[in-house]
C-alpha positions as CSV (number, residue, x, y, z in Angstrom):
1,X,0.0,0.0,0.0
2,X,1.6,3.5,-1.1
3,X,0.2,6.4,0.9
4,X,-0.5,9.6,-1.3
5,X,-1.5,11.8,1.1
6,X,-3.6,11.7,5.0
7,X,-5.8,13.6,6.1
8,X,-7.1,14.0,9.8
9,X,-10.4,14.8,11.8
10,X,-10.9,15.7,15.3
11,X,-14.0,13.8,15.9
12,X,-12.2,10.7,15.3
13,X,-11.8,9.5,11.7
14,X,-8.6,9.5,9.8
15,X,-8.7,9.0,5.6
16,X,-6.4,8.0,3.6
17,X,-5.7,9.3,-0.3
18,X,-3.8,6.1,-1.7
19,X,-2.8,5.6,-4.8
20,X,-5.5,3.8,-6.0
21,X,-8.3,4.8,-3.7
22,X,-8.9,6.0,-0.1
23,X,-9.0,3.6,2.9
24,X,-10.3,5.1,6.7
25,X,-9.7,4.6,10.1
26,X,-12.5,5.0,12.7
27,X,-9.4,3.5,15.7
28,X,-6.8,6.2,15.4
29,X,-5.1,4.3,12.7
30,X,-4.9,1.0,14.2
31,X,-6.5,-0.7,11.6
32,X,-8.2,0.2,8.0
33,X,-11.2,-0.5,5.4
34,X,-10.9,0.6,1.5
35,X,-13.6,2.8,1.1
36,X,-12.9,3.4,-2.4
37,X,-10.6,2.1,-5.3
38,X,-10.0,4.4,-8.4
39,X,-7.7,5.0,-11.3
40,X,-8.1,8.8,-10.1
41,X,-4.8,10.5,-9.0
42,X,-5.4,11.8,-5.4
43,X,-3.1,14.5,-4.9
44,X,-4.6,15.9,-1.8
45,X,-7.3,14.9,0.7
46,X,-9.2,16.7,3.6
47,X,-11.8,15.3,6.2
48,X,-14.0,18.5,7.6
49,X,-13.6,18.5,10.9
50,X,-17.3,20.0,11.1
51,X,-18.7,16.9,9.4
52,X,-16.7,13.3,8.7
53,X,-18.4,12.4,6.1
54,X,-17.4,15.5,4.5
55,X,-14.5,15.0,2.4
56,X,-12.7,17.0,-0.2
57,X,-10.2,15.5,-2.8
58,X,-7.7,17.3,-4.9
59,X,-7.8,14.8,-8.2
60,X,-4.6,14.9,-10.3
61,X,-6.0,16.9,-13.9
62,X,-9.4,16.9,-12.6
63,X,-9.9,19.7,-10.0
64,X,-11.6,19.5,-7.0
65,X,-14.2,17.3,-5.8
66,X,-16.3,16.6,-2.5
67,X,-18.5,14.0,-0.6
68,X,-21.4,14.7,1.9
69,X,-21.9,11.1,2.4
70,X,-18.0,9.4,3.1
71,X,-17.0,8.6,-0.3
72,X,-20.2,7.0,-1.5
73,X,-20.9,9.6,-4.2
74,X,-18.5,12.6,-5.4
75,X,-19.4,15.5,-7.2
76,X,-16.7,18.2,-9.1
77,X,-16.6,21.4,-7.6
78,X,-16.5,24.2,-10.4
79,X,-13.6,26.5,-11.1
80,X,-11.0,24.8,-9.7
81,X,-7.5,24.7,-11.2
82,X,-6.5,21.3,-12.4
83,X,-4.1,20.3,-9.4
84,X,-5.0,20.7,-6.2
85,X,-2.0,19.4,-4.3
86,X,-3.2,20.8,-0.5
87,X,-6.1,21.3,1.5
88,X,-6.4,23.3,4.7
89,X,-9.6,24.2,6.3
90,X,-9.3,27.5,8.3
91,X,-9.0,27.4,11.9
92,X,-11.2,30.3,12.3
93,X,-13.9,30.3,9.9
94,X,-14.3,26.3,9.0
95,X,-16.9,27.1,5.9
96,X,-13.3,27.9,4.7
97,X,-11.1,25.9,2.5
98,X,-7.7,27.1,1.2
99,X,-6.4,25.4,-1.9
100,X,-2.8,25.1,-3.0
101,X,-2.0,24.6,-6.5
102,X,1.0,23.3,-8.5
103,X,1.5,26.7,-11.2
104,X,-1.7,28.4,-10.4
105,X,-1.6,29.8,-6.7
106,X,-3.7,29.3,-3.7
107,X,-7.0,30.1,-3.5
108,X,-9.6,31.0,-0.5
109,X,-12.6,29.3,-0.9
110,X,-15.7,29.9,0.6
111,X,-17.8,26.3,1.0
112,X,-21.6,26.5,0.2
113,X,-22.5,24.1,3.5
């Protein structure tokens, strides 16, 4: 198993972007369950720490996409640059998300939920 990137949460859950899919921890990494395998290129990977079945992905040429429901559905979020390579939630305002880019900058984004 090659680890891409991890991402944390405070209530508990940890994820996983592998190359391949994403696995998660629900025992502080003790052990871990796939939750999904793709041929999409995770490049970054955020759990909201307001919701864990929130998760955001930065897919490798593809943008960035989310999940309300813990990786059961995905959908693109618009106007993204193609390579979202980090993810940080602000500390102070959790609706949010900051994006890091390879080439294209960082953006502030402000999340819709």
């Amino acid at each position: 198993m090659r680890v891409a990137r991890m991402a944390g949460c405070s209530i508990g859950g940890l994820a996983l972007a592998l190359v391949g899919g994403i696995a998660r921890s629900t025992d502080g990494g003790t052990s871990w369950h796939s939750m999904r395998r793709t041929s999409m290129g995770f490049r970054s990977l955020l759990v909201d720490r307001r919701d864990p079945n929130r998760l955001y992905a930065g897919i490798e040429q593809s943008g960035l996409w989310t999940s309300g429901n813990g990786d059961t559905t995905w959908v693109k979020l618009s106007k993204f640059p193609a390579d979202p390579v980090m993810l940080v939630q602000s500390a102070d305002e959790p609706s949010v998300l900051y994006v890091g880019t390879t080439g294209e900058g960082a953006w502030k984004v402000a999340l819709p939920w």
